[in-house]
Rosetta silent file (secondary structure, phi, psi, omega in degrees, C-alpha in Angstrom):
SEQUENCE: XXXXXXXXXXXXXXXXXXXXXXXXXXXXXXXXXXXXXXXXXXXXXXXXXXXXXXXXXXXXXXXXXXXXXXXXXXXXXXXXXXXXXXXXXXXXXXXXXXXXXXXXXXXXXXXXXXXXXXXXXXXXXXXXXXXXXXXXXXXXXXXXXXXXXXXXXXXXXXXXXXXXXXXXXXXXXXXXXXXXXXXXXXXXXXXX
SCORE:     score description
SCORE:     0.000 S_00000001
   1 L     0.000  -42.322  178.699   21.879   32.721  -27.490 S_00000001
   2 H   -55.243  -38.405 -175.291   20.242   33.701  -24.229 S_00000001
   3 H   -89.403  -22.723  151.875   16.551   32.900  -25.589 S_00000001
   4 H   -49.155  -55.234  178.226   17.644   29.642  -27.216 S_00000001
   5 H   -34.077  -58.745  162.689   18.893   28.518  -23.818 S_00000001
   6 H   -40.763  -74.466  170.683   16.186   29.824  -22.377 S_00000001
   7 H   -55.451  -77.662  156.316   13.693   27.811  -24.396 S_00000001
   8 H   -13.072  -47.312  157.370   15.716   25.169  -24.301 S_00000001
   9 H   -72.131  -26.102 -167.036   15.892   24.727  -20.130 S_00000001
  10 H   -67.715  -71.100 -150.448   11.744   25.080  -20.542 S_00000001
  11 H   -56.653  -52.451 -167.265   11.480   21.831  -22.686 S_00000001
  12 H   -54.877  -26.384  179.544   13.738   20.053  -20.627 S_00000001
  13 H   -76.813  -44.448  176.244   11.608   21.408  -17.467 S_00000001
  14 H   -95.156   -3.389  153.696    8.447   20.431  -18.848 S_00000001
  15 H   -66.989  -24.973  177.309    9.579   17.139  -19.880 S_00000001
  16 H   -61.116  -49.119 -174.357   10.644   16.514  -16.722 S_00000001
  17 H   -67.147  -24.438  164.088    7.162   17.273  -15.222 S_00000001
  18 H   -61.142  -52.942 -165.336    5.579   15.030  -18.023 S_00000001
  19 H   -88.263  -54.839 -133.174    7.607   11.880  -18.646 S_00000001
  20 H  -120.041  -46.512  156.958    9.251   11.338  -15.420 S_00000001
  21 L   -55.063   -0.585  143.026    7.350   12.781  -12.152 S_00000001
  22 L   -69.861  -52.541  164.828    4.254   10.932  -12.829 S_00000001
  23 L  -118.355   49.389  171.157    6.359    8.072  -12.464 S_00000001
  24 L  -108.520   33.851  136.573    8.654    8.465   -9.510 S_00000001
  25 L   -73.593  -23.746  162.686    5.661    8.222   -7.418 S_00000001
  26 L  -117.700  -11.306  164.392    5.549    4.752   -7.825 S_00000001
  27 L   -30.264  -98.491 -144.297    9.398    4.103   -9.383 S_00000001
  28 L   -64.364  -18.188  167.522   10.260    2.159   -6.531 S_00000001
  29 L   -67.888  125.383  147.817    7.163   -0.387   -6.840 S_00000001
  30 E  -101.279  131.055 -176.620    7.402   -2.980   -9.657 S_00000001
  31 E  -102.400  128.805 -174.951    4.359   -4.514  -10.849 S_00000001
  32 E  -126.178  147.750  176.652    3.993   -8.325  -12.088 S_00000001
  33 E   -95.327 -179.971 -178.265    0.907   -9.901  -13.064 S_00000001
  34 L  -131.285  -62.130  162.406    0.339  -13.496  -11.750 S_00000001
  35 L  -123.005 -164.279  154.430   -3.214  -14.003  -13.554 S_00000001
  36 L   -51.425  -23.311 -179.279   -5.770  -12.008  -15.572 S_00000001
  37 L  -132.109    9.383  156.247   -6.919  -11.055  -12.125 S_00000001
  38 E  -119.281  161.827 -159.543   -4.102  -11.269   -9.693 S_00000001
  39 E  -151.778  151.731  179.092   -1.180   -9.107   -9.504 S_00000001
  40 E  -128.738  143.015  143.964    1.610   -8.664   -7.376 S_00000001
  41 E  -113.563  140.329 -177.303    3.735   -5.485   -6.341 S_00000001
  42 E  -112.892  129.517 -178.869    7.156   -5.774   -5.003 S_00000001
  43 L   -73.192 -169.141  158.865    8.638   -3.008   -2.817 S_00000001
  44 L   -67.971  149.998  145.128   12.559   -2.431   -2.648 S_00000001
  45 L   -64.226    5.809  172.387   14.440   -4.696   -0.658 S_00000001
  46 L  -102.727  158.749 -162.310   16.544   -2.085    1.083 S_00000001
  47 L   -55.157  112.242  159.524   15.391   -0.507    4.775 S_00000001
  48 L     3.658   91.168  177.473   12.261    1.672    4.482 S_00000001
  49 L  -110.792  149.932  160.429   13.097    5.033    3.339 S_00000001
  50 L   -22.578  -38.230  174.858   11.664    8.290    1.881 S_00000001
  51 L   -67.553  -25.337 -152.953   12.516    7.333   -1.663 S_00000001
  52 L  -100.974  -11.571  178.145   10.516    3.799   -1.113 S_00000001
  53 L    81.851   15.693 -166.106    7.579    5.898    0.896 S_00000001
  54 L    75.709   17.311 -172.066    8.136    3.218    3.814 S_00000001
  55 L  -129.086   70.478  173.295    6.799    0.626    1.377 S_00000001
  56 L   -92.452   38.458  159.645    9.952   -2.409    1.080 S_00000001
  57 L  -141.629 -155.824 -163.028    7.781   -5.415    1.058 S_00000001
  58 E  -109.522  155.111 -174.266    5.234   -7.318   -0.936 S_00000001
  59 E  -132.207  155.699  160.675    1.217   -5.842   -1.579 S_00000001
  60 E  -135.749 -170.794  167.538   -0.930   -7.743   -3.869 S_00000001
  61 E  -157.224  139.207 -158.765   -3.997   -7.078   -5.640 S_00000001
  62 E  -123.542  125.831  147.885   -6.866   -9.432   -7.094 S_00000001
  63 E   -83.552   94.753  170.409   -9.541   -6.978   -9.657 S_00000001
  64 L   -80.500 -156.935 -175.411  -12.945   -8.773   -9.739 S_00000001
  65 L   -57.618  -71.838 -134.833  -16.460   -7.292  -11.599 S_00000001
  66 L   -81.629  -42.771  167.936  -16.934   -5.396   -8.899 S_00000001
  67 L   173.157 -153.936 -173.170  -13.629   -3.612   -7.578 S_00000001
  68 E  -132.286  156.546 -167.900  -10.182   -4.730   -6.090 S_00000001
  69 E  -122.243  141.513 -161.385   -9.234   -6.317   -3.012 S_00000001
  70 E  -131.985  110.945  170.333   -6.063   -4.949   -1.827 S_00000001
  71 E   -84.736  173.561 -178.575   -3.224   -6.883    0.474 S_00000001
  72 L     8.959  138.774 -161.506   -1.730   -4.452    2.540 S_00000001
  73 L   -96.462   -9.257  150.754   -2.081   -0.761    2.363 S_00000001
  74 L   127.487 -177.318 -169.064    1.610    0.477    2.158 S_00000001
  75 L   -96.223   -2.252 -149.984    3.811    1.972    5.097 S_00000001
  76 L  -145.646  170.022  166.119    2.775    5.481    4.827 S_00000001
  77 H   -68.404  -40.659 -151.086   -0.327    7.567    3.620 S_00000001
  78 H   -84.836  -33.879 -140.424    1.894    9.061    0.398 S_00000001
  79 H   -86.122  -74.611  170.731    3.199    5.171    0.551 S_00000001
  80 H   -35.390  -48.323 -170.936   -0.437    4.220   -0.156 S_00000001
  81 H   -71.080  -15.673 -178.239   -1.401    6.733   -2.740 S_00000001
  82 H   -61.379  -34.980 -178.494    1.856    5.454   -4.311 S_00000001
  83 H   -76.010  -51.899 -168.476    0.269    1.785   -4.476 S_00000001
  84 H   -63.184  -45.082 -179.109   -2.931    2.719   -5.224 S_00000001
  85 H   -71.720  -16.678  141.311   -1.743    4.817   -8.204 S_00000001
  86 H   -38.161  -40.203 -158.319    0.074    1.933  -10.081 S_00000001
  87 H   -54.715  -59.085 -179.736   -3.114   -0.051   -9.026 S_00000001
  88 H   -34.150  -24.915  160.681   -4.494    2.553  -11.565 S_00000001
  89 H   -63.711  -20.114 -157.970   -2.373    1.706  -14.308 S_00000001
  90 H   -88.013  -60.161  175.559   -4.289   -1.694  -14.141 S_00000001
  91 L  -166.051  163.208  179.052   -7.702   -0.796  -13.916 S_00000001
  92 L   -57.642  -60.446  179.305  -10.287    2.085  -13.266 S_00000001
  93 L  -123.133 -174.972 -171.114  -11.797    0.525  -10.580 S_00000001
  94 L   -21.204  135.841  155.640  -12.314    1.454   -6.759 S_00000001
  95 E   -68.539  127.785 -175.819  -10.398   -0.865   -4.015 S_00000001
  96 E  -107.160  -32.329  176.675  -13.499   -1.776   -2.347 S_00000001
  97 E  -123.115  164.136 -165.577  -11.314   -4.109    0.488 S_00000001
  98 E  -161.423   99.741 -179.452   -8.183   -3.638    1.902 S_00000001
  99 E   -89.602  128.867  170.155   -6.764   -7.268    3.951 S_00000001
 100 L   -76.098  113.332  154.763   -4.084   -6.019    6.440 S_00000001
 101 L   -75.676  -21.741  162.466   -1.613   -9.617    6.608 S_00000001
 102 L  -173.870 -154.192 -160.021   -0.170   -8.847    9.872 S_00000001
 103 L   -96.918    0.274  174.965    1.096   -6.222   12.351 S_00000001
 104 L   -71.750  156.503 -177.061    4.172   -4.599   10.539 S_00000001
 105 L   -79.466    4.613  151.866    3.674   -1.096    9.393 S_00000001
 106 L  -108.281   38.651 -179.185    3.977   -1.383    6.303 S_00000001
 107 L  -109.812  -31.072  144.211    1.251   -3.693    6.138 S_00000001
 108 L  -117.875   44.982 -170.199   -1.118   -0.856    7.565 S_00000001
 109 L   -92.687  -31.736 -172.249    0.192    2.508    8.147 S_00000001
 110 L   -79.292   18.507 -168.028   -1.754    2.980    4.814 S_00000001
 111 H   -63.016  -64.658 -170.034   -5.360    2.362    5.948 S_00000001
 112 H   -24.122  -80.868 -175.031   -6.198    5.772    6.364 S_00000001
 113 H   -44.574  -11.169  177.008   -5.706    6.760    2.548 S_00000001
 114 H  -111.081  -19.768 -175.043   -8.073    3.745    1.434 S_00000001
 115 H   -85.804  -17.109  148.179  -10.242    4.025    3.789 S_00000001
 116 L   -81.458    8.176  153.113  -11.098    7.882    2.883 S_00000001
 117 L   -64.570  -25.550 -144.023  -11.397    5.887   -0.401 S_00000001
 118 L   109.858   -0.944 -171.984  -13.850    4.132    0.598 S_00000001
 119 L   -64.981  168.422  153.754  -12.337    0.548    1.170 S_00000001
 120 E  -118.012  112.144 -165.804  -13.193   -1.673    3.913 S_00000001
 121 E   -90.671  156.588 -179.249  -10.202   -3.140    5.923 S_00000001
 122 E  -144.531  160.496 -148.530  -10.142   -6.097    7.262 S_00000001
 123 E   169.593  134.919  139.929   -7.731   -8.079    9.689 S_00000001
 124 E   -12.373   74.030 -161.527   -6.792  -10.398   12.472 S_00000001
 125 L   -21.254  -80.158  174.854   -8.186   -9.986   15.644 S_00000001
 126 H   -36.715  -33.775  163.602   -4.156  -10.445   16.588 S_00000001
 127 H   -56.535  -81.071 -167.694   -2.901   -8.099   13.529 S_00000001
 128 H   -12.162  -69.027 -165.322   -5.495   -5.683   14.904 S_00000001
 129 H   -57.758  -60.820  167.447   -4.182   -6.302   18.606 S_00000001
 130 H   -58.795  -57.095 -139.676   -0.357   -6.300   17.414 S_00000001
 131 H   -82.383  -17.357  172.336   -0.821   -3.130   15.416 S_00000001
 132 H  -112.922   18.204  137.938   -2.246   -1.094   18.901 S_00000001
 133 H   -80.826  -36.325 -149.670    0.503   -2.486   20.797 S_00000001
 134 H  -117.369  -30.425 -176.867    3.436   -1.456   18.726 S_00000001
 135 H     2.119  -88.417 -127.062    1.541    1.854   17.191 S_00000001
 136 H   -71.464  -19.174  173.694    3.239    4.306   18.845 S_00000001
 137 H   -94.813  -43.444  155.673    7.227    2.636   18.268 S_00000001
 138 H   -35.508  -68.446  147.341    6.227    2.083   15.122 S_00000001
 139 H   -18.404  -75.765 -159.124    4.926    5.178   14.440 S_00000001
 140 H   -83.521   -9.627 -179.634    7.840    7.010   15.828 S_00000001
 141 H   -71.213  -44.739 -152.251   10.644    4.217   13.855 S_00000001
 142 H   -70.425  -14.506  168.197    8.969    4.921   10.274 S_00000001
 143 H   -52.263  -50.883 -177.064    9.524    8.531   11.148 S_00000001
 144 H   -48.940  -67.847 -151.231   12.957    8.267   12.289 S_00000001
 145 H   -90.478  -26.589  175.208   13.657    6.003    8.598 S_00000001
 146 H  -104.374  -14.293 -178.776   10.962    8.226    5.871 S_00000001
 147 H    97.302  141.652  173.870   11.606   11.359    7.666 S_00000001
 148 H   -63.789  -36.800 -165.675    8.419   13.290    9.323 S_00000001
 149 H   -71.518  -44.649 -175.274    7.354   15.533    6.014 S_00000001
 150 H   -67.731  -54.325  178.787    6.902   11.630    4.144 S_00000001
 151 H   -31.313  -46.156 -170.230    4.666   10.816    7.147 S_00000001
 152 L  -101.867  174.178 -141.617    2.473   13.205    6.796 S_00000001
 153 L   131.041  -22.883 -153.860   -0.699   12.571    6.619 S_00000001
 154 L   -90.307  109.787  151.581   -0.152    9.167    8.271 S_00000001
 155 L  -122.320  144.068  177.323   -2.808    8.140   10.841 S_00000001
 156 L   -64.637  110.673 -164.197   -3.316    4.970   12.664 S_00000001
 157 L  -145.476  140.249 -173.425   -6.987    3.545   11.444 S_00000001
 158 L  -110.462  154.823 -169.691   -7.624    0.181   12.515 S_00000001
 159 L   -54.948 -177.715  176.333   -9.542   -2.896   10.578 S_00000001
 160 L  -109.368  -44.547  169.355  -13.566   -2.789   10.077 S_00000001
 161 E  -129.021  157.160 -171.014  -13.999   -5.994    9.993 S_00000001
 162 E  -148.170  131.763  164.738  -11.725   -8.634   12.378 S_00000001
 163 E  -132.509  158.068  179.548  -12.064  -12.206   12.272 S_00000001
 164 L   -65.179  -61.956 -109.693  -10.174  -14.768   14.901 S_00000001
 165 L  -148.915  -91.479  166.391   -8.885  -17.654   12.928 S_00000001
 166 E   -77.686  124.745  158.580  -10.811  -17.653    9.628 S_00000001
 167 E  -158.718  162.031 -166.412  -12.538  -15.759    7.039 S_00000001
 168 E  -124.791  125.728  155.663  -14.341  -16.286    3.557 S_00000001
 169 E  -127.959  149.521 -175.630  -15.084  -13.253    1.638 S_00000001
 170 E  -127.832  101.060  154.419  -17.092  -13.221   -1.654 S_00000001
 171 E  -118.172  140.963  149.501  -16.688  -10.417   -3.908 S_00000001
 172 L    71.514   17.477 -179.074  -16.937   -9.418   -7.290 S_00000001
 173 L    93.477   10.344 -166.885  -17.537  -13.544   -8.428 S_00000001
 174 E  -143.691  126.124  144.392  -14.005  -14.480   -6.405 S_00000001
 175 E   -49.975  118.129  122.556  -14.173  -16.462   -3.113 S_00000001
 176 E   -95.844  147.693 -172.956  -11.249  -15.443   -0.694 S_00000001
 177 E  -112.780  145.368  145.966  -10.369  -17.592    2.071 S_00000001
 178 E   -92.682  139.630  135.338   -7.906  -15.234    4.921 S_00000001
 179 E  -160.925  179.262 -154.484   -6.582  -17.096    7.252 S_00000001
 180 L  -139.133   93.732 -160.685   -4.238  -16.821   10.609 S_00000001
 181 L   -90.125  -33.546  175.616   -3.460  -20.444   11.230 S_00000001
 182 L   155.249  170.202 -130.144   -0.401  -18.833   13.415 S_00000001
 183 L   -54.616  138.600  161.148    2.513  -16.550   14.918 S_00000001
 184 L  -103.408 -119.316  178.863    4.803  -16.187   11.554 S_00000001
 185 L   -45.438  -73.390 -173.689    6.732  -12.860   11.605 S_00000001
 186 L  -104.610  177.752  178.485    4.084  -11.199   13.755 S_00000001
 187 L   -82.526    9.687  154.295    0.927  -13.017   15.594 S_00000001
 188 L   -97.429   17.794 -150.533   -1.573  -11.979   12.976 S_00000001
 189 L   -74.441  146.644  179.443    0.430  -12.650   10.128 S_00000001
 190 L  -140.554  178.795  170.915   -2.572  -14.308    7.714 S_00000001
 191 L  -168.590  138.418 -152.093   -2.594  -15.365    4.090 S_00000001
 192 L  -117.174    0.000    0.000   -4.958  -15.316    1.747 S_00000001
């Protein structure tokens, strides 16, 4: 009876590590397509937490030839790899950009993790500007609300490329226009 049991707690232990912890890393994201090449993820609607990785709003993602352009990078580093690995359900390849839409933190907290991808962020002179005003009370709220252990990892890395107003990027065959016609939520909020 003991070795039946026995066995018997194993399966259930390594189903657990099969079926279901690959995907409570992303279990709070839900992913909708929009087109063959745009996609949306929607965070929870309840206050930024550990379970959600700091990441309770909306990210999008467009996959051209070339790679994927990525809106906002999640609230957290683990908050990012959480986005990015759904992205991965999608397609293979690399986020080559990463648009920041304005100054809340979970619109960049994740730069760091794409940008040791390899991504290039890009932003709002005024996102930019809001996001090294508010850092450090940021910083210290999403702690307060994910807990210090989900932070870390979590560094403050600022855009690459900043534009004022306007900006047209051409990747992969697909035209984006960003732009930050003016103050929504925060004063860089853009949309692209």
């Amino acid at each position: 009876m003991k070795k039946y049991y026995h066995n018997s707690l194993m399966v259930k232990s390594i189903f657990l590590l099969i079926f279901i912890l690959p995907h409570y890393a992303f279990a709070q994201l839900k992913l909708h397509k929009i087109s063959n090449e745009v996609y949306a993820i929607v965070g929870p609607l309840d206050q930024r937490s550990a379970k959600n990785l700091g990441n309770n709003a909306t990210f999008g993602f467009v996959v051209t030839k070339k790679g994927v352009v990525l809106m906002d990078s999640g609230g957290s580093y683990k908050g990012a790899k959480a986005i990015h690995d759904l992205i991965k359900t999608i397609t293979k390849l690399p986020i080559k950009y990463v648009i920041n839409l304005g100054g809340q933190d979970h619109r960049w907290f994740g730069n760091d993790y794409f940008k040791k991808q390899g991504a290039t962020i890009v932003a709002s002179k005024a996102a930019v500007e809001d996001q090294k005003s508010r850092k450090v009370s940021q910083f210290n709220m999403m702690s307060r609300l994910i807990g210090d252990k989900t932070m870390k990892g979590t560094h403050t890395v600022y855009a690459d490329k900043v534009f004022d107003k306007k900006m047209d990027l051409e990747f992969g065959g697909i035209s984006f226009k960003i732009q930050n016609s003016a103050h929504a939520h925060t004063p860089g909020d853009s949309y692209v």
